[in-house]
C-alpha positions as CSV (number, residue, x, y, z in Angstrom):
1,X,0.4,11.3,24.5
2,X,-2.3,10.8,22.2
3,X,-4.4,7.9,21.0
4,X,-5.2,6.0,17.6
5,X,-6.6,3.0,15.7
6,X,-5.4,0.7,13.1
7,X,-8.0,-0.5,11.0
8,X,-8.6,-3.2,8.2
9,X,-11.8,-2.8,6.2
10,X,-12.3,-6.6,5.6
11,X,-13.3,-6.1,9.6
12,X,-14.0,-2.6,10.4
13,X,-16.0,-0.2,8.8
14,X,-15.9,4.0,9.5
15,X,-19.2,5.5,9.1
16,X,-18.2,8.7,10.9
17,X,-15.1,9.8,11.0
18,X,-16.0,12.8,13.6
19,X,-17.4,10.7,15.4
20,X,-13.7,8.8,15.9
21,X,-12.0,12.4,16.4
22,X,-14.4,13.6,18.8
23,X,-14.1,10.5,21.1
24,X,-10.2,11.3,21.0
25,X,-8.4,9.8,18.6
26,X,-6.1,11.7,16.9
27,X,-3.9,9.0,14.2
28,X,-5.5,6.2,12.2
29,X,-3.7,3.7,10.1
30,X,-5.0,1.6,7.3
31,X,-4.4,-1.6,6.0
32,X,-3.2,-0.6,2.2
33,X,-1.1,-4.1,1.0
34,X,-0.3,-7.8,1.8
35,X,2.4,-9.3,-0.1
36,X,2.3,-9.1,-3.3
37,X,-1.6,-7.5,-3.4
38,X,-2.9,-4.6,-2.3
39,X,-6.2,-4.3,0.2
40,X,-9.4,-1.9,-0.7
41,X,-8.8,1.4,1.2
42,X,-12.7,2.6,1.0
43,X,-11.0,6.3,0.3
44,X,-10.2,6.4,4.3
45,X,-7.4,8.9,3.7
46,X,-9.1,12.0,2.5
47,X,-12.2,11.6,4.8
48,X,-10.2,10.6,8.1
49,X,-7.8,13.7,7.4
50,X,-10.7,15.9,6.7
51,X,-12.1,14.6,10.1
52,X,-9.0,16.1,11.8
53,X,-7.1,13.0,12.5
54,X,-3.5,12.3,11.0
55,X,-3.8,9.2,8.2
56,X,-1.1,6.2,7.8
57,X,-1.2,3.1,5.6
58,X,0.6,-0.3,7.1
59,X,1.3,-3.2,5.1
60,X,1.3,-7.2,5.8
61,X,4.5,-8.4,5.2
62,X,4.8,-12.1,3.4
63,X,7.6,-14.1,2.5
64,X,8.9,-12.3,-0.7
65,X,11.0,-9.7,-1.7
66,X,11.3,-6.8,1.0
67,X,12.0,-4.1,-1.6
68,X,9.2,-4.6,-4.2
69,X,6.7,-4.9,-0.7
70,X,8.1,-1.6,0.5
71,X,7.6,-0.1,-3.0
72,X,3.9,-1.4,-3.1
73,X,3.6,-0.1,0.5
74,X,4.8,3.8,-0.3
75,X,3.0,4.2,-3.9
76,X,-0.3,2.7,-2.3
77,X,-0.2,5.1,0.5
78,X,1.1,8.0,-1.4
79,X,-2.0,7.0,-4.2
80,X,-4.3,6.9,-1.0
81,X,-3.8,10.1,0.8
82,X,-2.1,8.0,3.9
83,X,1.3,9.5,4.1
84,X,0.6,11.6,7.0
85,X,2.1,9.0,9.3
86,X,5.1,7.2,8.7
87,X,4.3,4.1,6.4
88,X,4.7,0.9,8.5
89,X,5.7,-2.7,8.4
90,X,3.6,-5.3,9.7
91,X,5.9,-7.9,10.4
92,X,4.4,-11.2,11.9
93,X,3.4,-13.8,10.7
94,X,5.1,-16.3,8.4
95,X,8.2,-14.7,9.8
96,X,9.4,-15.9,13.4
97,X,12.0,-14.1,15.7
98,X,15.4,-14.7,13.5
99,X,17.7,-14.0,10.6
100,X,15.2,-14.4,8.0
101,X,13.2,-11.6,9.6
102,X,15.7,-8.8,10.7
103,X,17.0,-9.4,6.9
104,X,13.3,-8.6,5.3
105,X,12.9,-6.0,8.0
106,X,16.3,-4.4,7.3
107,X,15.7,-4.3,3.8
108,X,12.0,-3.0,4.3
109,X,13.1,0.4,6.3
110,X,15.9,0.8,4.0
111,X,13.7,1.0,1.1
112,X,10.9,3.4,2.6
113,X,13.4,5.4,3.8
114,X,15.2,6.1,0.1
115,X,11.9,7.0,-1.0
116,X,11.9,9.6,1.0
117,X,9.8,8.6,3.8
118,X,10.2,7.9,7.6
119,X,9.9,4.2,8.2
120,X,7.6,2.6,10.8
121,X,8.3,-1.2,12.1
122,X,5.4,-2.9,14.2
123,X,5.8,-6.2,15.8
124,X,5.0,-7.7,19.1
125,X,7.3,-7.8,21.8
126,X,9.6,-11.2,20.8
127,X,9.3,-10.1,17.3
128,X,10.8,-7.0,18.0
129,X,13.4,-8.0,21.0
130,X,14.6,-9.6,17.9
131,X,14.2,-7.3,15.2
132,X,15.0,-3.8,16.8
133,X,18.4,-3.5,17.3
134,X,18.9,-4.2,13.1
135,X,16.6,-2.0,11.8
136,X,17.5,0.9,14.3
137,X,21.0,0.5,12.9
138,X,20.3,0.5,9.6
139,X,17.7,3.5,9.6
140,X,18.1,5.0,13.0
141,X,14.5,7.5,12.4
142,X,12.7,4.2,12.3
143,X,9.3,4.5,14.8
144,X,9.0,1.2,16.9
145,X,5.5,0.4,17.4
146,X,5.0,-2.2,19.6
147,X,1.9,-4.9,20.5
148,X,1.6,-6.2,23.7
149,X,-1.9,-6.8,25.6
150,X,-2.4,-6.3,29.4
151,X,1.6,-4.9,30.2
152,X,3.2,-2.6,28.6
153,X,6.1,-4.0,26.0
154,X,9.7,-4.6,27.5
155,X,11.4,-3.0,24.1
156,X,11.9,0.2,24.2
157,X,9.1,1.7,21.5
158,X,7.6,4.9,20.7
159,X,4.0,3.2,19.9
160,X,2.0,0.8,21.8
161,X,-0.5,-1.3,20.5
162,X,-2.6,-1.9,23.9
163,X,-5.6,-3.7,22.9
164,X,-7.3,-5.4,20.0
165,X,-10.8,-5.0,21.1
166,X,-11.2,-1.0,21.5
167,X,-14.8,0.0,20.4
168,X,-14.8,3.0,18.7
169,X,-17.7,5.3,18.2
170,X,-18.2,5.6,14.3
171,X,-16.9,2.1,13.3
172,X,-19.8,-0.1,13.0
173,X,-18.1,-3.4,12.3
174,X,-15.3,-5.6,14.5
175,X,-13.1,-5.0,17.3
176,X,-10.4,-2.0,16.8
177,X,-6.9,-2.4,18.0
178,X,-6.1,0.5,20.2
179,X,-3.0,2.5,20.4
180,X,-1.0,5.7,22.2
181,X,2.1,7.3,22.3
182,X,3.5,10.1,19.9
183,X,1.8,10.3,16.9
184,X,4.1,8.7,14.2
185,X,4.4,11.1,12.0
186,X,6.2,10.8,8.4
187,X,8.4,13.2,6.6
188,X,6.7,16.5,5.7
189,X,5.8,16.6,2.1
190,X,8.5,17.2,-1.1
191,X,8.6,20.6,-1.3
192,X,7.1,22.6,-4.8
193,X,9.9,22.5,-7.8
194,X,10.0,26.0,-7.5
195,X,11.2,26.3,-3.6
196,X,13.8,24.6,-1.6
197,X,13.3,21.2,0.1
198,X,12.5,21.5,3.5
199,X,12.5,17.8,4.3
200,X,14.7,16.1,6.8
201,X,17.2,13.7,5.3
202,X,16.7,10.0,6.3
203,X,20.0,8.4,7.3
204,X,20.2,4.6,5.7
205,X,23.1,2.9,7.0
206,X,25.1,0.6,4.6
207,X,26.8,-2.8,5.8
């Protein structure tokens, strides 16, 4: 079991990163796009990894089209050093438990997973109830990471968000949302041109 943060730098700020590793915390993920924009990333890629913890971006999803917010998702984290873990949806809202979300969801996982990486879905626990079941049949590798405060989540999940005021030693700004479980990890990386790819396929399910 191990523990992590998720972290937006509009609120928090890392001034140490050894100082998060050394207090236990092992994955971090980072806030990389919203929509159609993407967020600063202060460079938290490199200097988390290099602090020992594995690094993940998550994006904010908006009312739009799934694909092209997957796309900005991957390259940002790829661009940022944050493919370590597998790149996640934050699915909330605008969207409410229903149609209109499983179908952005579906599309979402479908499209991180044919770019070759391991999709991640986050939700709290009505989102997900809702949510799940669709994305788990579309791309069955997906990680469920759920948010729930004060019980543990009812879904079944591999993640859980338990808290959104952690304080963390080495983040000098803002409550940190806290989490444990498995850490999420992505794909391992494209093998060289010259060698063999060792990388797992992704299955993506087709209606």
């Amino acid at each position: 079991m191990a523990e992590g943060i998720d972290i937006f730098v509009k609120y928090q700020t890392v001034t140490d990163w050894q100082a998060v590793r050394r207090a236990g915390y092992s994955f971090c993920y980072v806030k990389v796009s919203d929509g159609d924009e993407n967020r600063p990333d202060n460079g938290y890629g490199p200097a988390g990894r290099a602090a020992g913890l594995a690094m993940g971006a998550y994006h904010y999803a908006q009312l739009g089209d799934p694909v092209a917010q997957a796309d900005r998702l991957v390259s940002r984290g790829e661009a940022a050093g944050l493919i370590d873990l597998a790149p996640a949806l934050d699915l909330e809202d605008p969207f409410t438990p229903g149609q209109a979300a499983v179908d952005f969801a579906v599309a979402f996982v479908r499209r991180v997973a044919q770019r070759g990486h391991l999709p991640c879905l986050y939700g709290n626990n009505t989102m997900l109830a809702t949510v799940r079941g669709p994305v788990l049949a579309a791309v069955p590798q997906t990680i469920i990471w759920a948010a729930r405060y004060g019980a543990a989540p009812t879904v079944v999940h591999d993640i859980w968000q338990w808290s959104s005021s952690g304080h963390v030693p080495g983040i000098t700004a803002g409550s940190v949302d806290l989490n444990r479980g498995p850490i999420p990890a992505n794909q391992p990386p494209p093998a060289s041109p010259a060698a063999p790819s060792t990388r797992t396929p992704i299955a993506v399910l087709e209606d």
